[in-house]
C-alpha positions in Angstrom: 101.5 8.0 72.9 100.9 10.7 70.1 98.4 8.3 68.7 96.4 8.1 71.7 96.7 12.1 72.8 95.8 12.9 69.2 92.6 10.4 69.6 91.8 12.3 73.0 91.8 15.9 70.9 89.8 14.3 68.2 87.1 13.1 71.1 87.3 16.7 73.1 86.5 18.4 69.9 83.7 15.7 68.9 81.8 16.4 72.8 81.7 20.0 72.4 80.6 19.8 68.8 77.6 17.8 70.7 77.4 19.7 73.7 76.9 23.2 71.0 74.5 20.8 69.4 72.5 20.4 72.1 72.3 23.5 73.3 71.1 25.3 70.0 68.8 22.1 69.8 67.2 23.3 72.9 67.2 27.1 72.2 65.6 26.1 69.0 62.6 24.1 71.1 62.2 26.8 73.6 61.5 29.7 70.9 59.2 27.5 69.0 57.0 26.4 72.5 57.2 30.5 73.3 55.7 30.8 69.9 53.3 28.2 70.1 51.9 29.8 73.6 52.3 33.8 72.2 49.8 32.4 69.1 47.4 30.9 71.4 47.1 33.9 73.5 46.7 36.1 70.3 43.8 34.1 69.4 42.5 34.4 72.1 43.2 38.7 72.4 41.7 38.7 68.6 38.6 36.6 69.7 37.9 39.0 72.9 38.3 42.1 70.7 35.8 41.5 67.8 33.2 40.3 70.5 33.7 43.9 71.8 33.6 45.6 68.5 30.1 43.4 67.7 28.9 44.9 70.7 29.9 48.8 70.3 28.5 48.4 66.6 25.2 47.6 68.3 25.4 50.1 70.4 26.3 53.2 67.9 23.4 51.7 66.3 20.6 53.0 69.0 23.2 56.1 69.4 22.5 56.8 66.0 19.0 56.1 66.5 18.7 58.8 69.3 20.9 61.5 67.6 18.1 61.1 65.0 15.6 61.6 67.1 14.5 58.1 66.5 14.2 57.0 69.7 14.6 59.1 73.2 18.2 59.0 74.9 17.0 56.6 77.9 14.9 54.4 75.3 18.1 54.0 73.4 20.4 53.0 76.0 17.9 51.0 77.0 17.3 48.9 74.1 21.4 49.0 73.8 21.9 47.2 77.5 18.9 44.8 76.5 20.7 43.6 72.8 23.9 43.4 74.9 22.4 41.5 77.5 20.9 38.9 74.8 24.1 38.7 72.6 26.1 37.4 76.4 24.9 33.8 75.3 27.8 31.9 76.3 28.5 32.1 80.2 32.7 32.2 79.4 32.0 34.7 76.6 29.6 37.6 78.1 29.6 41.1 77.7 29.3 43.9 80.4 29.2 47.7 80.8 30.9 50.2 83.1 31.2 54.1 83.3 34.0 55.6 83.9 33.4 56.0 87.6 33.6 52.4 87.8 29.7 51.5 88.5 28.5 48.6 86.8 25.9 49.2 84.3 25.5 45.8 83.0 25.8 42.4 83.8 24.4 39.4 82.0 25.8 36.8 84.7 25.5 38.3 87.7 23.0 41.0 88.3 23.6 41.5 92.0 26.7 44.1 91.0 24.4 46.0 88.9 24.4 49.6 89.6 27.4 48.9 92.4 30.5 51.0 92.7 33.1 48.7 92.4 35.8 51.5 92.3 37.2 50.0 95.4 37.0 46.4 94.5 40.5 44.4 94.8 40.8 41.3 93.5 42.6 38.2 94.8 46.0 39.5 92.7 45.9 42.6 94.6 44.7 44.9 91.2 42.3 47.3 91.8 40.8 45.5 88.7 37.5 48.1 87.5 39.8 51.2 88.4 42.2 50.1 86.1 39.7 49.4 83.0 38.6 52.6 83.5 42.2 54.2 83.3 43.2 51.6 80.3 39.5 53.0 78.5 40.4 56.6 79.2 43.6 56.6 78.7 44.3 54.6 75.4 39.9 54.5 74.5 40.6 50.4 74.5 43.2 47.7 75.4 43.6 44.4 76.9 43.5 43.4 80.7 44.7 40.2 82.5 43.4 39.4 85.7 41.4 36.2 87.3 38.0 35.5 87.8 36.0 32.9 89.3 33.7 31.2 86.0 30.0 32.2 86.6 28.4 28.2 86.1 31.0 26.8 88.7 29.8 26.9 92.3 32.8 26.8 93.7 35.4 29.7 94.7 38.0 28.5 92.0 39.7 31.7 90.3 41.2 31.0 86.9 43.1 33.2 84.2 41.1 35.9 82.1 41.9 38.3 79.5 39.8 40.9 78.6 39.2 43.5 76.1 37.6 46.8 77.1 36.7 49.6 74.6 35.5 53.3 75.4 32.1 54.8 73.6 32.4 58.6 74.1 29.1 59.6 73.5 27.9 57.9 76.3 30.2 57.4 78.8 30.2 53.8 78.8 33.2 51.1 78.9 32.1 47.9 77.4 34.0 44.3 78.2 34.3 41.2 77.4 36.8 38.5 78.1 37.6 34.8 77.6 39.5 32.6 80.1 43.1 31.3 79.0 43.4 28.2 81.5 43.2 25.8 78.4 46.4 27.8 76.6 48.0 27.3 79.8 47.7 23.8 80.2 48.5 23.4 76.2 50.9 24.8 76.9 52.2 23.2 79.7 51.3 19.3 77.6 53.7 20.7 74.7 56.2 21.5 77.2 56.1 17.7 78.5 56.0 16.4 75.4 58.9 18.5 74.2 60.9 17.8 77.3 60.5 14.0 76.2 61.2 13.8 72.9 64.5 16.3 73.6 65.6 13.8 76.1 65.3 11.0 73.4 67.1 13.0 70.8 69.7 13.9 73.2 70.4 10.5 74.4 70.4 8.8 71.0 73.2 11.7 70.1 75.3 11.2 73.1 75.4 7.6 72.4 76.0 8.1 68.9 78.6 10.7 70.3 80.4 8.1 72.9 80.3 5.0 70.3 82.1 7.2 67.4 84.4 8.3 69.7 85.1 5.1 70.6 85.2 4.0 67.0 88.5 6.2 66.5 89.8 5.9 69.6 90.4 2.2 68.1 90.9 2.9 64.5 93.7 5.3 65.4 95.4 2.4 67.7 98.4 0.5 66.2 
């Protein structure tokens, strides 16, 4: 009888030395997939911001221009808008410019909201989404934005994830964007968690049978 309750401890201690096991196993996989998806969304914040920094460049460029006497003021924002305008090659990478009354100065994609105030635009999350980049530019003179946004070359009313970055210039007024769409990290990240969720169940399987047929293994070495 001592034999067998002594077996019983020996088996109690061995299950929560595999439940523990588990659960750090698990902790351990969800930090490194929280990781994984905080990288890919850096990447993507890093990716947004020097396309923004490209673009104010080019613009101090014709601000310097003008404060030389170079060019006039209006000829230099001009030619600014334009280089913008041509540098907005890729239709998920573009550029555009606001003031900080919320009125679209430029668009590459669509050119119907030029010169609109869009101060009382909400969008589909309920953000009063050009309001706020103009407090985010004023406020901290550049940051990041999340919101969604239909892609310009789909014809349908699909919405999808965006972050943005969206940097003052003082001299003239002007807040300058540009974002990139994050569905893909979403959906990596959703594959990695399938595929983690897979392989843990394999892992944790194999152990609790490894677990059961030990136990079992001294249950019958410690019988007489």
């Amino acid at each position: 009888m001592r034999t067998f309750f002594f077996s019983d401890r020996i088996s109690a201690k061995l299950y929560k030395i595999i439940g523990v096991s588990c659960l750090i196993f698990l902790t351990i996989v969800g930090i490194i997939l929280s990781n994984y998806h905080a990288s890919m969304m850096q990447d993507r914040k890093e990716r947004a911001e020097k396309l923004v920094s490209n673009a104010i460049n080019l613009v101090n460029y014709y601000y310097e221009k003008a404060s030389k006497g170079e060019l006039e003021l209006e000829q230099a924002k001009h030619y600014a808008l334009d280089s913008i305008r041509n540098i907005s090659t890729h239709s998920e990478n573009y550029y555009w410019v606001i003031d900080t009354n919320a009125r679209i100065i430029m668009h590459p994609i669509q050119a119907d909201i030029e010169n609109r105030d869009m101060s009382d635009y909400v969008g589909p999350d309920g953000q009063k989404l050009f309001l706020e980049m103009v407090r985010i530019a004023t406020t901290d003179e550049s940051g990041f934005i999340k919101y969604i946004w239909a892609k310009p070359e789909e014809n349908d009313a699909r919405l999808y994830p965006k972050i943005s970055y969206i940097r003052q210039f003082k001299p003239w007024g002007w807040i300058i964007g540009s974002g990139v769409y994050v569905e893909d990290v979403n959906q990596a990240f959703w594959n990695a968690i399938y595929v983690a969720c897979g392989v843990s169940v394999a892992i944790l399987m194999f152990v609790m049978a490894l677990g059961v047929s030990v136990s079992e293994s001294m249950k019958k070495a410690k019988r007489p």
